[in-house]
C-alpha positions as CSV (number, residue, x, y, z in Angstrom):
1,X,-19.7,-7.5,13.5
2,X,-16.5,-6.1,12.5
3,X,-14.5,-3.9,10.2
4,X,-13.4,-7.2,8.1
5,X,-16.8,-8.6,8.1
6,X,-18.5,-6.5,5.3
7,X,-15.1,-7.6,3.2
8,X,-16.1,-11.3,4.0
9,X,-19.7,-10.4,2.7
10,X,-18.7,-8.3,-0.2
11,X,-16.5,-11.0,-1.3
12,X,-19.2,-13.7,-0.5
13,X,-21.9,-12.5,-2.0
14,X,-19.8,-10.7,-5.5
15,X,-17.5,-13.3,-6.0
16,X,-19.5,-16.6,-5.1
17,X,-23.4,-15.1,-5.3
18,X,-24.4,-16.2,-1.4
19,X,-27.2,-14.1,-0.7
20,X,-26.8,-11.8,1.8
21,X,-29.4,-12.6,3.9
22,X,-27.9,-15.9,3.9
23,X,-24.5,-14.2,5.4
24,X,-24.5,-14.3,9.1
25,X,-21.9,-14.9,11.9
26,X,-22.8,-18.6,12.9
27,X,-22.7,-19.7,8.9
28,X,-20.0,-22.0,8.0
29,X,-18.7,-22.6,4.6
30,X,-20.7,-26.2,4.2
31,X,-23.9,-24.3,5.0
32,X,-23.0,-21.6,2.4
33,X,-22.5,-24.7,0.0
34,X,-19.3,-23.5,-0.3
35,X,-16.8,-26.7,-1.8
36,X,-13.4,-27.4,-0.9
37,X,-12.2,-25.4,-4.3
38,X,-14.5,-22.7,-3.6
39,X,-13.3,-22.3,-0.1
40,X,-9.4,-22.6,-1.0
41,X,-10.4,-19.9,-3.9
42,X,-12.3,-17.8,-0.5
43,X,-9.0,-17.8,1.5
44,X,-6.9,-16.3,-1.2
45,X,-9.0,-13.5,-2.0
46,X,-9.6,-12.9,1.5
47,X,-5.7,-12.5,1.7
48,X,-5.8,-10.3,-1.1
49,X,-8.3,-8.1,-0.2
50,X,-7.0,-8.0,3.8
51,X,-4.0,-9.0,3.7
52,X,-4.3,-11.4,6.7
53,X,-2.1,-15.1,5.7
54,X,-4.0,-17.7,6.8
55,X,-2.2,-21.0,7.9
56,X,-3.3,-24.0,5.5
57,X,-5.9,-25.3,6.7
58,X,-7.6,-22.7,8.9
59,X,-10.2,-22.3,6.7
60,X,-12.5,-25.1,5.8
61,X,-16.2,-26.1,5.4
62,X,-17.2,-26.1,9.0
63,X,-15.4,-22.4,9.8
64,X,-18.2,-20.3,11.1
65,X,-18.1,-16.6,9.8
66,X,-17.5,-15.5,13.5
67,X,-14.4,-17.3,13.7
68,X,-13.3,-16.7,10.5
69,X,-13.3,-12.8,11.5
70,X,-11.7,-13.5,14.4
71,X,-8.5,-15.3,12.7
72,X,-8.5,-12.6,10.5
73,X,-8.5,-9.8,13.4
74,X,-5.5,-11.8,14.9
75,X,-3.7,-12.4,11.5
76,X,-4.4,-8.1,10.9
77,X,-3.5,-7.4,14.4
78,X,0.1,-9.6,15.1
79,X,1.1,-9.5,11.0
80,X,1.8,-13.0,11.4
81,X,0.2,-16.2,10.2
82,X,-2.7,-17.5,11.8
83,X,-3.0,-21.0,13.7
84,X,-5.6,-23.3,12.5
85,X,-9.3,-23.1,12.8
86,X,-11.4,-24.6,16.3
């Protein structure tokens, strides 16, 4: 998909044990049974590990993977915050 997108499935699958196969680009966090906490604890290591800053609130439970990549492609790309999530 993208050179962020194996970081979002190291991170996934290391950190908070989603399978892999489970790991695709129309995935959201709710189908990932990813919680609020776990997805708040998600955007800080994805900052961390990219060094993208994510506006509050960009990511939630219904962000796909997709656009999760792509607000972290913009964030990389301008070295500003990112707007929130469609």
């Amino acid at each position: 998909m993208s050179a962020i997108h194996p970081e979002i499935t190291d991170v996934l699958s290391r950190t908070f044990k989603v399978p892999v196969a489970e790991i695709l680009p129309d995935s959201t966090m709710d189908s990932l049974d990813m919680d609020s906490l776990a997805v708040a604890e998600f955007a800080v290591i994805l900052r961390e590990t990219t060094g993208a800053e994510l506006d509050p609130g960009t990511l939630h439970r219904q962000t796909t993977l997709a656009r999760l990549t792509e607000l972290l492609h913009a964030a990389a790309g301008g070295g500003a915050s990112v707007g929130t999530a469609r």
